[in-house]
N, C-alpha and C positions, 0 to 999 in steps of 0.2 A: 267703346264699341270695337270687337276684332275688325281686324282689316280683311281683305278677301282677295283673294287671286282669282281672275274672271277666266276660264277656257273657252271658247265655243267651239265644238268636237265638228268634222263633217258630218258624222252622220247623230243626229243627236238622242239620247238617249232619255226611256224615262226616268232611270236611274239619276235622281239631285244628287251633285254632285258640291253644294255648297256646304262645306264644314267649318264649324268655328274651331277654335285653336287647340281647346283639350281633347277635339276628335281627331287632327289630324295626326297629334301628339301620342293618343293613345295607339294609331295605326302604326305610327311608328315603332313603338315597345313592342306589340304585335309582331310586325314585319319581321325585326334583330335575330331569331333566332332562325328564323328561315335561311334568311341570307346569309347569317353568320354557321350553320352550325347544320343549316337543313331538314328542319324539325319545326313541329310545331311549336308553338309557345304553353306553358300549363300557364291559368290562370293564378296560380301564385306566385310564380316568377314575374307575372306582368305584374301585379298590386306591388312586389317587390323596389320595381321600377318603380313604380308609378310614384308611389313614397317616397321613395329616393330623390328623384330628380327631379319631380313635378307638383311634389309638396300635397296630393290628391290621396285621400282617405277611401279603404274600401268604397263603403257606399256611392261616396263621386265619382269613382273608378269605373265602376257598375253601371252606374246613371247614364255614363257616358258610350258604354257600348252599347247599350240597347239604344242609344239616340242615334245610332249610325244607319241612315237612311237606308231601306229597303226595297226589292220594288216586288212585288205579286204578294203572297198568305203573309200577314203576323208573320213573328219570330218560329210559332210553334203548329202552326196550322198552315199547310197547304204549302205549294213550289213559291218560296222566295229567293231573291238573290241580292247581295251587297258587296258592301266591300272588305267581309269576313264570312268566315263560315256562321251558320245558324248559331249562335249560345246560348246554354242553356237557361232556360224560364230564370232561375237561382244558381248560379257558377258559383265551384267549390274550388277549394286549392288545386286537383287534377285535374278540373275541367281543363281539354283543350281548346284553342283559338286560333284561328290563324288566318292572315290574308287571302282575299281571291286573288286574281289575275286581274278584276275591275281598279283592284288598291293600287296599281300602277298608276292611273287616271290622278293620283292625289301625288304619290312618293317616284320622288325621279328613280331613284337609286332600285326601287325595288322593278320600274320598270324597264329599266335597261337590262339588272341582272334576268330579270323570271317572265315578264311579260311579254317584250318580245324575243325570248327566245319560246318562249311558249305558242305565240304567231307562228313561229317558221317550222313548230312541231303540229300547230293545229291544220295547215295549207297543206302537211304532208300528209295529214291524214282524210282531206279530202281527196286527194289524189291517191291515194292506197283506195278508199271506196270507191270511185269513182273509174279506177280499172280493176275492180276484181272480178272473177271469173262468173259468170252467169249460171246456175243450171238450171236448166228447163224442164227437167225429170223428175230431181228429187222434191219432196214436201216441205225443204226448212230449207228458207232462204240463207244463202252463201253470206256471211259478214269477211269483213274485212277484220285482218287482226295486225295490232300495232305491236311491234315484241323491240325488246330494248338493245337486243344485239344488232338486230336488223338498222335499228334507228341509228345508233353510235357507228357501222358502216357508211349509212347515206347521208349523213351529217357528221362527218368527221371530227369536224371543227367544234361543236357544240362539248361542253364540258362536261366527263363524266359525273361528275357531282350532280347535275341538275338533271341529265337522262336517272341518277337513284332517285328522284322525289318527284319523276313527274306523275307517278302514280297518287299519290297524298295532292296533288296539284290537280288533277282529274275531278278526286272524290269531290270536290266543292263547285268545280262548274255544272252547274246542274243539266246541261247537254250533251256535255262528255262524258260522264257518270255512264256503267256498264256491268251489266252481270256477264258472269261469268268470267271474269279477269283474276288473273295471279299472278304471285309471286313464288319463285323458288327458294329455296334456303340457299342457294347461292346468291340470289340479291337479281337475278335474273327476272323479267317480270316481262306480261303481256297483257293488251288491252284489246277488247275488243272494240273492232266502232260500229257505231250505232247508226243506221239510215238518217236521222237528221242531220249530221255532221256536214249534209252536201248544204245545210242552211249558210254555212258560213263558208260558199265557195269563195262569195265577192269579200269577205273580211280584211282587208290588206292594212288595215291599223287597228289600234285597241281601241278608239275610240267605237270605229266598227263594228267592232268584236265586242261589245259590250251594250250597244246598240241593238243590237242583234237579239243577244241572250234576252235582254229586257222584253225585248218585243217578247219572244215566245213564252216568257215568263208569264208576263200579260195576258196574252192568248188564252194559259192553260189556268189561269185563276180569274181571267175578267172583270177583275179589281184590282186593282192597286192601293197597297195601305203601307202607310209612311208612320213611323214611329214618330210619338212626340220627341218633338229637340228639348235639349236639356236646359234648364235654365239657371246656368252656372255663373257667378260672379266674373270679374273681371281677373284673364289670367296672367299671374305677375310671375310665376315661378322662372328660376332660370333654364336657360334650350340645354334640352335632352341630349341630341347627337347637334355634331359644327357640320351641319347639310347647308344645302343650296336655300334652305325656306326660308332662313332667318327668322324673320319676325311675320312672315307670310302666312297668312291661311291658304290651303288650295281648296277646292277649286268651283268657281261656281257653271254652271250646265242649264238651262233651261230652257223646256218644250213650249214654253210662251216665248211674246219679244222680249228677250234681256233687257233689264235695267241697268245702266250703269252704277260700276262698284263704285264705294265710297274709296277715293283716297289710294288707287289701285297702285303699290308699287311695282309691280311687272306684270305683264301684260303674257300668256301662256296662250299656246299657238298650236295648231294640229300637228299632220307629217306634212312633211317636207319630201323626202325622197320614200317613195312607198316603199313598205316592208318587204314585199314579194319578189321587188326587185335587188333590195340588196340583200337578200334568201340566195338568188339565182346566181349574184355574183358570188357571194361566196358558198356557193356550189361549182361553180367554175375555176375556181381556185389549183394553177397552173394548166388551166387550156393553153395549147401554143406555146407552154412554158414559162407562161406569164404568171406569176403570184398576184393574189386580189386580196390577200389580206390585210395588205395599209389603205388598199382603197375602203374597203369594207369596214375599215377602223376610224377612218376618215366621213364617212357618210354617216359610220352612227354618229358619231361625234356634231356633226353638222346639222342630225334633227334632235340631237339634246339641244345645241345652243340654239336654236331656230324655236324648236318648242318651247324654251324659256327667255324669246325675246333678248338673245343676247348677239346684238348686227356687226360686231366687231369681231369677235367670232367667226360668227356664220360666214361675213363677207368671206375673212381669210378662209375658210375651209373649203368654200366653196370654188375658191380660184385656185386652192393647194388641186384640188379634186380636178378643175380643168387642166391641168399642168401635167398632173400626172398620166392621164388616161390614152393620151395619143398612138404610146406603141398597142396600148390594145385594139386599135382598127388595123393595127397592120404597118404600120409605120417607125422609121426609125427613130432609137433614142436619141431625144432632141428637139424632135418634130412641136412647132409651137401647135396650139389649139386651134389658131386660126387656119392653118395649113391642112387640117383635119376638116373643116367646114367646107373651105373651097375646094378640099381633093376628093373626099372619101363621098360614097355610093347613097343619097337621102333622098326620100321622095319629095316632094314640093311643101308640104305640111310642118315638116323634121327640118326643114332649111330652112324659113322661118322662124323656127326656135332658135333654132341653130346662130341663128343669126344675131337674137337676141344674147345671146350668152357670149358673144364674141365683143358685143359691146361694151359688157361687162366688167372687161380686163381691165379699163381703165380705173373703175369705179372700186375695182380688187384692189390697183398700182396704191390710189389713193389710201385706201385703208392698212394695207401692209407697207408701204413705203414714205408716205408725206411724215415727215419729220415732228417735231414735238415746235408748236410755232405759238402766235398773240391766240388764232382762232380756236374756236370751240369747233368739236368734233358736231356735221349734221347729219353725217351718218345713220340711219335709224332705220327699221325693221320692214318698214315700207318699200326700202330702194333693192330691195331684194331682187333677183329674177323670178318670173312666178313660177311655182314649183311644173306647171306642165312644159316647161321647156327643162328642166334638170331632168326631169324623168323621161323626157324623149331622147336624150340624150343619152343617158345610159341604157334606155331599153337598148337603142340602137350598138351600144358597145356589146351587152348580153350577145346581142344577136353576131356581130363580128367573134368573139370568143368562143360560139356555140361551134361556127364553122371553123374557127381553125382547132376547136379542141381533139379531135381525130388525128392531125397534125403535129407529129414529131418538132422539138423545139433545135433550133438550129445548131449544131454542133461547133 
């Protein structure tokens, strides 16, 4: 029996989320040309693969993408969404394929690279609708438009490679989806957004963002129909790509009470440090003359290892992350954490946390400093600080960076 990686998302989704191994395996082949190259994948390049490294004949090939759960119309009938675009009834050698932004939810790699940068490109575009100009006069209500020069200004830091395909990344969310959008033969492109976009104001993880979409999926077909799972022998072939899953399935999700997995070897976890806020830090990257880019490299890093129940990790990262933050309230390089706690400006709530995360150092000291001894590490994903006190803490940095960013850096 495949093994199963068990998630349970905050906000949960009707999208199942439970895949056995030849599906995760096929999202993967799927995924490679995205990530690698920024394209979709043709359906003959994938059976390519598929042959190759996973020993799966058309037919099984086949079998297997149509078992990749759905949630609202059939394959071919009415708004569905998964964790690929729609394929076609019968896929030919051109057919294209390609991941949504839900295939983060199963593949780390794909959701670091595209998903959530895709979060910090969808928040902005509730914010683009959300202050666009009213008119009260004319007959055709005022949209908001998303243009790629615009964006690569107000996110700097985002790579142009993924601002070229966030339009092919659009076509498949079925909310983001827009008439009237193009592209120029220069490569220059705009999107328009659509009034529901304010749906996903509170979005601030993928799990949400997916939850979300589901919902309204739901709403606008008022059924839900799940493709039959396939029912493929036991799979021996050898791993495709040296990822993180090894020998994992990901991920199981469910709108009942979870059962527990059989046999579960890691245990996958929400967010940790909300997306919105490590968006804002690195939008403030050099306020006060400070750079937020190791922080901001530091926190993603800290809700991969957090989302993948890795506490050794996580602990380090999270103490790297106290350590480093100090001059950003204002303080001299040097300044320990705790000297941040007892000086710096918190309401009675934020000192509390605060308080919590100062106790924490020792339990850091232990993990990055106790030496290699008789005892066994007990270390483990529980002894974490809970994530509303990491996130008061840096909201509360946002908000110190916010005000010295007007502020000339000290010559």
């Amino acid at each position: 029996m495949s093994e199963l990686l068990r998630v349970t998302p905050p906000a949960l989704s009707d999208l199942p989320s439970t895949l056995d191994r030849e599906q995760v395996r096929l999202l993967e082949i799927i995924s490679q040309p995205l990530l690698n190259e920024g394209k979709s994948a043709t359906w003959g390049r994938v059976l390519d693969l598929a042959e190759r490294g996973e020993g799966m004949n058309a037919e099984t090939t086949e079998a297997v993408l149509h078992s990749l759960p759905r949630v609202g119309g059939s394959n071919q009938v009415g708004m569905s969404y998964g964790f690929t675009s729609v394929p076609e009834r019968y896929m030919n050698e051109t057919s294209e394929i390609r991941p949504t932004v839900a295939a983060g939810l199963v593949l780390p790699d794909l959701k670091m690279m595209v998903s959530n940068p895709f979060l910090s490109v969808l928040h902005h575009m509730v914010e683009l609708h959300l202050n666009r100009p009213i008119d009260l006069v004319g007959s055709e209500p005022v949209r908001a438009v998303l243009r790629s020069g615009e964006l690569a200004q107000a996110m700097s830091r985002m790579r142009p490679e993924f601002i070229a395909v966030l339009p092919e990344l659009f076509r498949f969310e079925p909310y983001i989806q827009a008439e009237g959008s193009s592209t120029s033969p220069d490569g220059e492109w705009e999107w328009r957004i659509q009034r529901n976009i304010v749906g996903y104001e509170g979005a601030d993880s993928l799990e949400a963002y997916v939850a979300k979409t589901c919902e309204m999926v739901g709403k606008s077909n008022r059924s839900t129909v799940y493709p039959p799972r396939s029912s493929l022998g036991p799979f021996t072939s050898p791993d495709f790509r040296n990822v993180s899953f090894d020998d994992q399935v990901a991920v199981e999700a469910s709108t009942g009470n979870p059962q527990p997995a059989e046999n579960p070897s890691v245990e996958t976890r929400g967010v940790y440090v909300k997306e919105a806020i490590i968006t804002e830090l690195e939008d403030l990257d050099s306020a006060g003359g400070l750079r937020t880019d190791k922080l901001v490299g530091l926190l993603r890093e800290l809700n991969f290892n957090y989302a993948n129940s890795q506490p050794l990790a996580s602990n380090s990262l999270l103490r790297a992350v106290m350590d480093h933050v100090p001059p950003g309230f204002g303080f001299p390089i040097g300044t320990t954490f705790a000297t941040v706690v007892a000086q710096a400006k918190w309401g009675q709530s934020d000192k509390k946390y605060l308080k919590k995360l100062t106790d924490f150092r020792d339990q850091g000291d232990d993990v990055m400093h106790r030496q290699i001894d008789q005892r066994r590490s007990r270390i483990d994903m529980d002894d974490m600080p809970q994530a509303a006190a990491v996130n008061a803490m840096l909201d509360g940095l946002v908000v110190a960076l916010q005000k010295s960013k007007a502020t000339p850096a000290s010559q």
